[in-house]
N, C-alpha and C positions, 0 to 999 in steps of 0.2 A: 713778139714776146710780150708777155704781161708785165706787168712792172707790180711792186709791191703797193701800190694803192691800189689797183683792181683787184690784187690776191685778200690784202685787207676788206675791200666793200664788198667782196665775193662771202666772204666769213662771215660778214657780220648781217648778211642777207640770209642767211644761213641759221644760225642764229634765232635770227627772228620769226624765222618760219617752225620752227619747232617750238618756239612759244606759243605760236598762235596754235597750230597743229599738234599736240605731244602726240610721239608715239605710244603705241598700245602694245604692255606687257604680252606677253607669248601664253594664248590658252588652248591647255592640254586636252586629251578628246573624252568625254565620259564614258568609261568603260561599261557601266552598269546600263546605260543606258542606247548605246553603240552611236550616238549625237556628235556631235562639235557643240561646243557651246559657243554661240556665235553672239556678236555684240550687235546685230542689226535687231534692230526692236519689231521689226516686221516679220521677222525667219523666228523669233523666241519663240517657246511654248509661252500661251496666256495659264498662269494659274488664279482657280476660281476660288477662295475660300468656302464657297458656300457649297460648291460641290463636297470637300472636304468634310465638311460636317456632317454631310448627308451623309457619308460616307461611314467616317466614324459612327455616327447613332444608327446607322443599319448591322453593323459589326461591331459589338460590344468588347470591350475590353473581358478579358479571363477573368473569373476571380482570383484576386492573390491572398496568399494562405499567411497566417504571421510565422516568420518563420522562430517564434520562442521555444524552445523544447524542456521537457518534464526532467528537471535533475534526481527527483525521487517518484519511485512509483506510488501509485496510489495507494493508501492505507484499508482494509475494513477492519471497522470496530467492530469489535463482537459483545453482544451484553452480558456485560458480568456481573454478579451478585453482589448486590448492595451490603456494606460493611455496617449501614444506618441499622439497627435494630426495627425503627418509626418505619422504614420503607421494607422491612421486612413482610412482604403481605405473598399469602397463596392465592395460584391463579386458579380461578373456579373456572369450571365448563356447566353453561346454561346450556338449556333444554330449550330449542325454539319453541313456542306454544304452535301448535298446528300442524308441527311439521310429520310426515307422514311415514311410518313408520310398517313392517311388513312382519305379519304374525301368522305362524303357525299351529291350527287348533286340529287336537288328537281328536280323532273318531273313532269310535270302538262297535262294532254289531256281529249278534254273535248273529251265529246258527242257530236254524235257519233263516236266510238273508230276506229282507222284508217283509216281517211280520210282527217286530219288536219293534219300539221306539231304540234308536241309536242313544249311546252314552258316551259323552262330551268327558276326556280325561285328561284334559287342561292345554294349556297354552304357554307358548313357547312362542322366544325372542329370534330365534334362530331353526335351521334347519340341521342340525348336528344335534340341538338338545333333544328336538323333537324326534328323532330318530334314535337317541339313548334312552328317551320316556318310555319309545314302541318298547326295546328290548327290555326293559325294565320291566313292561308290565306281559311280557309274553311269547313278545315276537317274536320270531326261529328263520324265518325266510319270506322273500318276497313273492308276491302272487305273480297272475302272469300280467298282470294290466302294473306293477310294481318293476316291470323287471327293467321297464324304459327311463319312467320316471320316477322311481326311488321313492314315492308317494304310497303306497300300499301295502303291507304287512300279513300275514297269516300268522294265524295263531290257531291253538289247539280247541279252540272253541268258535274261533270265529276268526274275522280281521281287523284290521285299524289301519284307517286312511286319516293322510295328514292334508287339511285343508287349506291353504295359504290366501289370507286376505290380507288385504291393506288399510289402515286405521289413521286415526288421529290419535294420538296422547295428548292428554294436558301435561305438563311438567310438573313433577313431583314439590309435592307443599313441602315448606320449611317450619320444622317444629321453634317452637317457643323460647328462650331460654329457662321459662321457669318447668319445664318440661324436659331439659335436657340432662341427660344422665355423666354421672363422673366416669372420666377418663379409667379406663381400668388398667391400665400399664404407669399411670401415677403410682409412686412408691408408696403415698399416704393412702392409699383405698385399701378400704377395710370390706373383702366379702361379706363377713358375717356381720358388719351393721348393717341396718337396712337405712339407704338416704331417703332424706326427709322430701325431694321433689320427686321420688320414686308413689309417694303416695297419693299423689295430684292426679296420678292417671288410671282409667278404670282398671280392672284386674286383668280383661282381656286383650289389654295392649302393651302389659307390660313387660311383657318377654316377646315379643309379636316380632316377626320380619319384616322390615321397610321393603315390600316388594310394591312395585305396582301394580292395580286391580286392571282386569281388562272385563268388558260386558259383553257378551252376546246374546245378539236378540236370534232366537231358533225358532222354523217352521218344520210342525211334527206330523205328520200323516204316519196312517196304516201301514205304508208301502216307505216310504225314506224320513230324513230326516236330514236337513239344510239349515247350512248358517245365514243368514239374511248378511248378517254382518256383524263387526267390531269396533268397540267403541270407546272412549277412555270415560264416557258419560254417562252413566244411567238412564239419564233423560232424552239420551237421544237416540240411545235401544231401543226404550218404549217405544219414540217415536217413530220407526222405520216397524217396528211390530204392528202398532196402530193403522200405518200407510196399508204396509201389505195385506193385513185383515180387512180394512175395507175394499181392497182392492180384490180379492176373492169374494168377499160376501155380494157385490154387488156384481161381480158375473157371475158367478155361481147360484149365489143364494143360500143365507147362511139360516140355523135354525136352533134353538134351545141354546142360544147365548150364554155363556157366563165369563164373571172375571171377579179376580180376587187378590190378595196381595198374602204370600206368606211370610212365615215369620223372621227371615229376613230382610222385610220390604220390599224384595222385589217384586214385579207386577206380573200377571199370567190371563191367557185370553185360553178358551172351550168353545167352540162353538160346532153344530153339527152340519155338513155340508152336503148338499143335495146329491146325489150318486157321489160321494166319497167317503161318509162317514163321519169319524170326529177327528178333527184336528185341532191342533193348541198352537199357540203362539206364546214364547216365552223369553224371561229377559235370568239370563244366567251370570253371575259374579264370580272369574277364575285369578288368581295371582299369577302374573305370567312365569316361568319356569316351575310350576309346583305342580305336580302329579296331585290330582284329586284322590286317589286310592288305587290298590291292585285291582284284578280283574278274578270275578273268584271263578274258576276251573271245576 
């Protein structure tokens, strides 16, 4: 039997072994991982920080969005008319200089077909006007070269073909103030006075239409008659007139030269061409939508 000092130095050996030795809490198995997590430092997985980074900077984080949201929707302001009298201003529309512009010029020949010079009865902005000019001055139906492209007319004496070229305008000059005429829908205009900046300007501009002038420079032969081209310049009519005459006289061979200016200023070339006869070179000044005259029947 023991006696109670063995059972005592039994205890207290006891005791002291679990000081020296503690035992170790109870660990559960890692589910996510199907492991034991085991406390021998040899069986542990080694973790590498630096693998991790590498990790991380080769798989970038998403971008994340702010999650703030719009309590009112967005407004647009629409522009509204100034109450300022000072900001009260109209908005003009310019005219690019240069910009290029597509004109349609009437051609009239009667019967029988090349043997008359052709007659130029004016120029047109559009292809509607020029087609109300045809009927104006005659036209009843289209020929059979008219019947595709709407360009060709018959008339009781002859036809009229609408030529479409492409031009440059300059933009239209702005008159003066000491040129400019009174409002006629003002209550205070008096018809029957005459105003006093009404007298500043010659006679023949004074009731005149602001339309714009268009030039064309025409190549005349025996046999047809051609627009060389249109132009919003005068000077640069002549010049494509000038190109093309030297450009026939020197293959051709030109003869009994003349040139002269009439009395509208514009210029004109005659010259006589070797197996062709006499052909002109000329520079013409039309208002664009203004009928030059009927056709007389």
């Amino acid at each position: 039997m023991t006696s109670d000092g063995d059972v005592s130095a039994l205890m207290s050996n006891m005791k002291l072994a679990n000081t020296q030795m503690p035992r170790k809490p109870y660990e559960p198995t890692n589910i996510d991982s199907g492991r034991t997590l085991c406390s021998c430092r040899f069986i542990q997985p080694r973790h590498d920080p630096s693998l991790l980074c590498r990790l991380l900077k080769q798989y970038p984080r998403p971008p994340t969005f702010p999650s703030a949201k719009l309590h009112k929707p967005p407004k647009f302001h629409v522009a509204r008319k100034s109450r300022n009298r000072l900001q009260r201003r109209r908005r003009r529309t310019y005219i690019i200089e240069g910009a290029e512009t597509t004109l349609f010029v009437l051609q009239y020949d009667s019967h029988p077909y090349d043997v008359r010079f052709a007659t130029i009865l004016g120029v047109f902005s559009s292809l509607d006007k020029a087609s109300a000019a045809a009927i104006s001055c005659g036209a009843f139906a289209f020929s059979k070269g008219g019947l595709n492209s709407g360009m060709e007319y018959l008339t009781p004496t002859g036809k009229i073909n609408i030529v479409m070229l492409d031009t440059h305008l300059p933009p239209p000059r702005r008159r003066s103030k000491a040129t400019e005429q009174p409002d006629e829908r003002r209550p205070d205009f008096r018809p029957d006075i005459p105003h006093p900046n009404d007298q500043l300007r010659p006679p023949n501009e004074r009731n005149s239409n602001t339309k714009p002038v268009a030039y064309i420079a025409l190549y005349r032969t025996s046999e047809r008659t051609s627009c060389i081209g249109v132009f919003g310049e005068k000077i640069k009519a002549w010049n494509i007139c000038l190109k093309h005459h030297t450009t026939v006289a020197y293959s051709s061979g030109a003869q009994q030269e003349t040139r002269w200016m009439d009395e509208h200023g514009l210029p004109h070339i005659k010259a006589r061409i070797e197996g062709s006869g006499w052909e002109c070179w000329d520079v013409r000044a039309f208002k664009i939508n203004d009928v030059v005259g009927p056709i007389a029947i």
